[in-house]
N, C-alpha and C positions, 0 to 999 in steps of 0.2 A: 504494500500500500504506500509504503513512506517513497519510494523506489519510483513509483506512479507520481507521486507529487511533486518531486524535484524534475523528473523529466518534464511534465505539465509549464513549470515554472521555465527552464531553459526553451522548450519553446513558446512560452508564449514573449521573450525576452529576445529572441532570435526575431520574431514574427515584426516586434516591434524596430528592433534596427533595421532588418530588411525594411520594412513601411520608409524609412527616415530615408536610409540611401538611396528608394526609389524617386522620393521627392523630389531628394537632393540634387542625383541624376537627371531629371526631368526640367529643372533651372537650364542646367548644362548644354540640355540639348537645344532647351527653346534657343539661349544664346546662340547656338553652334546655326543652327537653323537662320536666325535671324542675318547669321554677317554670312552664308551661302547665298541668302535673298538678297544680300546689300550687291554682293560681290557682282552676281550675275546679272542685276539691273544696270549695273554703273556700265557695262559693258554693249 
C-alpha cells in the first residue's frame, strides 16, 4: 500500500513538471514561429 502511494506521488510530480516544460516549450516555439514569419515576409 505504502509502495502505491509514493509511486502515486512521483507521478503525479513528474505529470506536473512535464505540464511546466510543455508550457515553457510552447513560449519557445511561438517565438521560433514568429521570427520564420518575420524572416520570410521581409523577403
Amino acid at each position: 500500500m505504502e509502495f502505491l502511494l509514493i509511486l502515486k506521488i512521483f507521478f503525479i510530480i513528474g505529470a506536473i513538471i512535464t505540464i511546466y516544460a510543455v508550457l515553457r516549450n510552447l513560449d519557445i516555439i511561438k517565438i521560433i514561429l514568429i521570427y520564420v514569419k518575420d524572416t520570410l515576409l521581409r523577403k
